[in-house]
Structure formats: C-alpha cells, structure tokens
C-alpha positions in Angstrom: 15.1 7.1 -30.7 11.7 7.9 -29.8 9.5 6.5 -26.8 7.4 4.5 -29.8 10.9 2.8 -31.0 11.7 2.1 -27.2 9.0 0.3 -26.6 9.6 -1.8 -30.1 13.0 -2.3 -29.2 11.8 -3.6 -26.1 9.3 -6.0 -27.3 11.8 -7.6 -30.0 14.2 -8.1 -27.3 11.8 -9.6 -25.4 11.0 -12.3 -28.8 14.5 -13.0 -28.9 15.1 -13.6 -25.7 13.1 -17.3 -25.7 15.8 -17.9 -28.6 18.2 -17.6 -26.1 17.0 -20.8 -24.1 19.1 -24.3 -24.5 17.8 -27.6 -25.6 16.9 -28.0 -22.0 16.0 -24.9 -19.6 14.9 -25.2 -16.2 11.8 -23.8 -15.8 13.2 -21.9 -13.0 15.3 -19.8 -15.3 12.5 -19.3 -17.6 10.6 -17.6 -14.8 13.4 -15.8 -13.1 14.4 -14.2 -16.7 10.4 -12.5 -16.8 9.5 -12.6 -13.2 10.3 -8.9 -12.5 9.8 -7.7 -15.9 6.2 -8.9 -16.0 6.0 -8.0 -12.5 6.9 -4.3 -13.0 5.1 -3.7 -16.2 2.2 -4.8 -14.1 2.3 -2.6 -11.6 2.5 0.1 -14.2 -0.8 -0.6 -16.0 -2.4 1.4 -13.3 -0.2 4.8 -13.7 -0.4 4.3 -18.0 -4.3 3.6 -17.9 -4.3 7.6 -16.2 -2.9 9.3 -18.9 -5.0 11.7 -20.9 -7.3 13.9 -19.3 -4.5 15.7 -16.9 -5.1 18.9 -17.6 -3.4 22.0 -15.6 -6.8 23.0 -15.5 -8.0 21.9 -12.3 -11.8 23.1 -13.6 -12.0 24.4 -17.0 -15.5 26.1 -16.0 -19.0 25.2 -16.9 -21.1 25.5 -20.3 -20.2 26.6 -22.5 -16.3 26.2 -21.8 -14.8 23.1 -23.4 -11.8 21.6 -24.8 -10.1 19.1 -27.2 -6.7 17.9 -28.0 -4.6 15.4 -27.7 -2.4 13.4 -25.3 1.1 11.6 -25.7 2.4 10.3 -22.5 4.5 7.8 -21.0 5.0 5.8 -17.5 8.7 4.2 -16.9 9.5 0.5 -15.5 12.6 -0.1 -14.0 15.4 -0.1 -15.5 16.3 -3.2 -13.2 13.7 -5.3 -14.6 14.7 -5.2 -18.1 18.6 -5.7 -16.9 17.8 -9.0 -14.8 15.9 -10.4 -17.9 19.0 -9.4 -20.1 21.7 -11.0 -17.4 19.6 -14.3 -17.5 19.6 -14.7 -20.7 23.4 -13.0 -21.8 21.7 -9.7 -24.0 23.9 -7.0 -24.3 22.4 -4.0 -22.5 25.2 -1.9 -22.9 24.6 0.4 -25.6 21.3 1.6 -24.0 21.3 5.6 -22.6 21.9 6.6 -18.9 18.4 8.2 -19.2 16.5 5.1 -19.5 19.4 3.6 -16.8 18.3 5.8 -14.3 14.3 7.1 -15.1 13.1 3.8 -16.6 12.2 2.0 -19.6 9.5 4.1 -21.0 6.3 2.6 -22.0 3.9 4.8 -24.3 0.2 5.8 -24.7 -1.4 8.1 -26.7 -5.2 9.4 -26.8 -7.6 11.8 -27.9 -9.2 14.0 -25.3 -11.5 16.2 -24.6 -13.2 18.0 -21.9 -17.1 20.0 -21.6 -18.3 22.2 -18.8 -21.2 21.0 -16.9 -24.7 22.6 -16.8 -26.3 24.2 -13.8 -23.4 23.5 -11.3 -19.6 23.5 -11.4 -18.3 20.7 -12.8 -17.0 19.5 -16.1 -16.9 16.1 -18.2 -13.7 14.4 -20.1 -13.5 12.0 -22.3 -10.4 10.3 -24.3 -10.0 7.4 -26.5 -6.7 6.2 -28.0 -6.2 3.4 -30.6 -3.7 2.2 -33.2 -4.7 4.0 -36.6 -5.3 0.9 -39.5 -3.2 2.9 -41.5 -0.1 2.3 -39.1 3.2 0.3 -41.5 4.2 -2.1 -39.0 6.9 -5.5 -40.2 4.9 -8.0 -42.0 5.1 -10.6 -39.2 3.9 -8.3 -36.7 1.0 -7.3 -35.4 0.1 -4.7 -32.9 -3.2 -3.8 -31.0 -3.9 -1.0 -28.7 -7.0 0.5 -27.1 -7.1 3.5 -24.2 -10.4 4.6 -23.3 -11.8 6.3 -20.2 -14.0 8.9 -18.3 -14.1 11.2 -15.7 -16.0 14.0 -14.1 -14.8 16.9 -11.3 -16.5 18.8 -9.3 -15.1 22.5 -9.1 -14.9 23.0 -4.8 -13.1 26.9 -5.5 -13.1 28.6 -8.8 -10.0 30.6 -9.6 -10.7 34.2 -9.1 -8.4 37.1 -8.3 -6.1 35.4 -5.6 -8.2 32.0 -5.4 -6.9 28.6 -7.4 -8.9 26.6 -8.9 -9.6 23.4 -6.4 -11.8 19.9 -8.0 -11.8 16.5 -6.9 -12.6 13.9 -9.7 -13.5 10.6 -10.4 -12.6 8.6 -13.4 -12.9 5.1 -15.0 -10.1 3.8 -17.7 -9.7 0.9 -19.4 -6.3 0.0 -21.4 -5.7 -3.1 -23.1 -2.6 -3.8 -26.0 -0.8 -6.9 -27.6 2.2 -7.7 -29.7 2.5 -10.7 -31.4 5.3 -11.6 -33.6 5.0 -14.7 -35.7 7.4 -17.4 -36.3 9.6 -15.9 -33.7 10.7 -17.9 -31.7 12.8 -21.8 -31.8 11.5 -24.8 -29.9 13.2 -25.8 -27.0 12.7 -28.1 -24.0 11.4 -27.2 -20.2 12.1 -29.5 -17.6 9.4 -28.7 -15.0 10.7 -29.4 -11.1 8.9 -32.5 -9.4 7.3 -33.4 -13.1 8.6 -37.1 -13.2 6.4 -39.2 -15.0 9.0 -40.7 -16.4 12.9 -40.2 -15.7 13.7 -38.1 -18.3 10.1 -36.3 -18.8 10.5 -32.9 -20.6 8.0 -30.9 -21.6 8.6 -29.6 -25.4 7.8 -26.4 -27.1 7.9 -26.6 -30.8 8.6 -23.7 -32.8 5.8 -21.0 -32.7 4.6 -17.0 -32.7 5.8 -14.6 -29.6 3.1 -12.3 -28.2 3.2 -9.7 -25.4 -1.0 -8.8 -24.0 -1.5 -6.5 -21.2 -4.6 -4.9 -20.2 -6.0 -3.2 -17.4 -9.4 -1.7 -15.8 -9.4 0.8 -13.3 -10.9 3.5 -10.9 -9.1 6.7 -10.3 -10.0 9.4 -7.9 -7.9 13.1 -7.6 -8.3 16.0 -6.0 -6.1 19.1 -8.0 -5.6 22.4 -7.6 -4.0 25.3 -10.3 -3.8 28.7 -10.6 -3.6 31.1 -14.1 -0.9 33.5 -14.0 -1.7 35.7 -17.3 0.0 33.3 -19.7 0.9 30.2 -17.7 -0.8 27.8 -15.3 0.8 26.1 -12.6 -1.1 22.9 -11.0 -0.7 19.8 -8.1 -3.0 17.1 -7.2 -3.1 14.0 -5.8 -4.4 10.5 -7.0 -4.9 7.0 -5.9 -6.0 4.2 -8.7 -7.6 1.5 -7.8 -7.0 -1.6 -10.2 -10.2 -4.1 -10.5 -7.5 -5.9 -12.6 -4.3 -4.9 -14.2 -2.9 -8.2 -16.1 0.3 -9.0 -18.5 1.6 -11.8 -20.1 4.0 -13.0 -22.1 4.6 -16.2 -24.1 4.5 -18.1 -27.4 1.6 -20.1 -29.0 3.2 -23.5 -30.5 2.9 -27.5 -30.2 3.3 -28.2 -26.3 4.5 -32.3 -26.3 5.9 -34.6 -24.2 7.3 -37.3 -25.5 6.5 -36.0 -29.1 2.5 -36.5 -27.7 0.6 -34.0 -27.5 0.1 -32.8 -23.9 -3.5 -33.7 -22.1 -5.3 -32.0 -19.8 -4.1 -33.9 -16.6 -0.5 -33.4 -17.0 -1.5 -29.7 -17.5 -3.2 -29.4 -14.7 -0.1 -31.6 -12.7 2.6 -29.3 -14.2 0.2 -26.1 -13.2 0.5 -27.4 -9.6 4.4 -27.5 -9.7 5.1 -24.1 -10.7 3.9 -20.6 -10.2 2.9 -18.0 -13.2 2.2 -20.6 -15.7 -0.8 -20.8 -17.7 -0.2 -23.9 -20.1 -2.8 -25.4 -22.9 -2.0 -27.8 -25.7 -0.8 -24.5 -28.1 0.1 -22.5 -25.9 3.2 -21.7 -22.9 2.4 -18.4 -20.6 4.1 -16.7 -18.0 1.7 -14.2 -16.8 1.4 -11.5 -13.5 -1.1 -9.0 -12.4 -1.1 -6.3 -9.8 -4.9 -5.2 -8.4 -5.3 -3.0 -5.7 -4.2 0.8 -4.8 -1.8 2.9 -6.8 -0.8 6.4 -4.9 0.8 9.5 -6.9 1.5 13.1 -6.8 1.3 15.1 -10.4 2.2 18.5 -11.4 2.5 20.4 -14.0 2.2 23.8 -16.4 0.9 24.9 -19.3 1.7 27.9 -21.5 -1.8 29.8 -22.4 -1.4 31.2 -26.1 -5.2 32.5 -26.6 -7.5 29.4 -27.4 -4.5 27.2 -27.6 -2.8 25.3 -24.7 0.6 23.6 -24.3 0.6 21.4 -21.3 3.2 19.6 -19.6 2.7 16.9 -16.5 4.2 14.7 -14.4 3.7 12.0 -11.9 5.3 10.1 -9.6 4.1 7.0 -7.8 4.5 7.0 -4.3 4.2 3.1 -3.8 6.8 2.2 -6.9 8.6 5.2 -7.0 8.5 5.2 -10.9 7.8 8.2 -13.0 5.3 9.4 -16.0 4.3 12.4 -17.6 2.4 13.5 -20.4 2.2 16.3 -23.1 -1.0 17.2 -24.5 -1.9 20.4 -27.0 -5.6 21.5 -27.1 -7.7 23.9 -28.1 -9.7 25.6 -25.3 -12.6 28.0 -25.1 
C-alpha cells in the first residue's frame, strides 16, 4: 500500500471511529480517543509544510543555472497516537506493518518545484506549489482538498570548487492547508458534558451528520546547508528551525447539535465551551481541534545521483524536538 492509501486508510478509520461511540459517551472519552492523534498531527504541520525545495544542492549557482521537478515526500506521526485512538475506541490495529509500528504513520505531500539562480550575487530563488489535480477519482461521498505552496531564497556563503562544498543559509515561507470530508458518515449519538446540569439528565445530542478532517499551517523556515559533488553523486547536511505563526487541525462532524431535541443556543454553547478543553461547538457543528505554534528543530541529509541534466534526489529529516522522521524524493531537471 502506498503512502497516498495510508493516509486514506487513516482518514476512514478515523470516520468510523465516531461510529464506535454508545448512546451515551462521556465527553472525556471523546477527547482522550483524538487528544494525541490531533496533538501529534499538529506538531507535524511544521516538518510537512518544508517539503519541496530540499535540494542536495546547497546553491545551484547563479543565472543562468536553474531547475524544475517535482517533490513527493512524507513526515511520520506516531505510531502511538493512532494506537491510543484505536484502544479507546476497540479498532483492530493488528494487521498494520512493523514499518509504520516503529517509523510512524506517514502523512503525504506532493509539489511542483523549482529553483533559478540569482543575478549579480550568489544566491538562488525556489518556488513550489502542490495541489489535488480536478481530475483526481475519489468515492462519491468524499471530498478532498489540498494546497502546498511556499518560497525561499539562499545565499551561497562558499561555492563548491575543487576541495570547497557548497555552504547557503536560506530563508523560506510555506503555507499548507488540506481537508477530508466524508458525508453521511457518521451515526448520532449522545455526549454527556462534565458539570453541564441544566437539568438531571441534560445530554447534549449529535444527530447523524458528514465527518471532516482540516489541517492547515503557515510558517517560516530558516537553514543553513552544505554539499559537495563528487563526479556523479552529491552528498549534503543542513540544519533547520521552523517557526509556526500557526499550525491548526481538527477533526469533527457537522450535524444537528440538540438538547432536549431543541436546538442548542448560544449560551449553553458558550457554558459547555467553559466545561471542557478542545471543543469548538455551534448549532451544526461538534469540533475537537489542537494546534502547535512556535519552533520546530531538524537535521536533513541527503544524496542525489547526477545523470547529465537530470537529478535523482533523496532526503531525510529528523526533528530534534519530536524525534519523528520525514524525507522526500524529488526528480528534476537541472542546468
């Protein structure tokens, strides 16, 4: 199974799950079930929104050198995360590989890329974009968007000559953003909400509905890289640190929210919001969401094979404040 059928496999699992909740379910074990799923995909927005643009090349020259190709890469959540959710709510997780066990659940992205030398002093220019093509077959009931864009520019400090690497430091700005929505996915069931007692028995109902996953994230990454050419391969290392202005996901279903077969009003929403933490609740809508801004540290490395004009390049990462993984494969043309 690919990294693409993963990630779907993942998502359905995660539509199911709500069918998994009784008549009555403690909000408590609502959260505890996505707490450290949403938590950890969070945390990996930063690392995802990176790929594309990680070239061996730590400075591919200036103009008239450039470059074009593109990127399919991947950054892992925990394996641990995805097993909690499943214990909760009694999912078999059994059958899944020792791979994903022990590296992660892997989460995809996928871009165009390219990169031009810079005029008058040593630097160069990337650019990538990634999207879902309109053309995509996905199941009737579902719907998928996606979106990866971002920009960067490095300064070339050394330029490899004889002995010498290449050195840069960078700067870059990425935005991600994606959703999943599956409709007519998931049962009603009832929530009973901890010190929520307008009346004895006050439940809060969610009627039948759609499922949908969003996540997006905007960030700031800076790197400093270095790689050398050896004939027909290129060896690199860097080091980055992302800086998330926000990185948000949530997950949830949009249906009738009652109580007492009434629709909900703004006051008890805003009583219930008090109660609990990581609920975002309207009259159509029940959220559990998470977000993880601030600093994100990594080491990369990586090689590509140098075949003329064409390059094969292989990278990975590893985040020094998670310790999850990524990496990326990207095949360009160069000149």
């Amino acid at each position: 199974m690919n990294k693409r059928g993963f990630f779907l496999t993942l998502i359905l699992s995660l539509a199911a799950s709500f069918t998994a909740f009784s008549q009555l379910t403690p909000y408590d074990d609502i959260k505890h079930a996505f707490d450290n799923f949403i938590e950890d995909f969070s945390m990996t927005l930063p690392a995802l929104s990176t790929q594309g643009l990680n070239w061996s090349d730590a400075y591919i020259g200036g103009f008239p050198h450039f470059g074009a190709g593109a990127t399919l890469g991947a950054a892992f959540i925990p394996f641990d995360s995805i097993e909690d959710a499943a214990n909760s709510l009694n999912v078999d997780m059994a059958e899944i590989p020792e791979f994903i066990r022990t590296a992660g659940f892997p989460i995809p992205v996928w871009c165009l890329d390219g990169r031009l030398g810079g005029f008058g002093f040593p630097f160069d220019l990337g650019l990538k974009i990634g999207f879902l093509p309109p053309d995509v077959q996905l199941p009737e009931n579902v719907t998928f968007d996606y979106l990866l864009v971002g920009a960067d520019f490095r300064w070339g400090i050394i330029e490899d000559l004889g002995p010498i690497p290449d050195i840069s430091v960078g700067v870059g700005l990425n935005y991600l953003g994606g959703s999943v929505g599956i409709n007519d996915a998931v049962q009603g069931f009832h929530v009973s909400i901890p010190g929520f007692t307008t009346t004895p028995d006050t439940e809060l109902e969610i009627g039948n509905g759609d499922f949908f996953f969003d996540w997006q994230a905007f960030t700031m990454d800076l790197k400093a890289q270095i790689s050398k050419n050896f004939v027909f391969i290129t060896l690199s290392a860097g080091f980055g640190a992302t800086y998330s202005l926000y990185a948000t996901s949530s997950i949830g279903m949009k249906s009738d929210i009652t109580i007492d077969d009434v629709a909900i009003t703004p006051t008890q929403i805003s009583l219930i919001e008090s109660l609990v933490e990581g609920l975002d609740l309207t009259g159509s809508s029940f959220v559990i969401s998470g977000a993880a801004n601030g600093w994100s540290l990594r080491v990369f490395g990586g090689f590509q094979f140098d075949i003329t004009i064409f390059k094969l390049d292989i990278n990975a990462t590893y985040n020094l404040l998670t310790g999850s993984y990524g990496g990326s494969l990207n095949l360009r043309v160069q000149f």
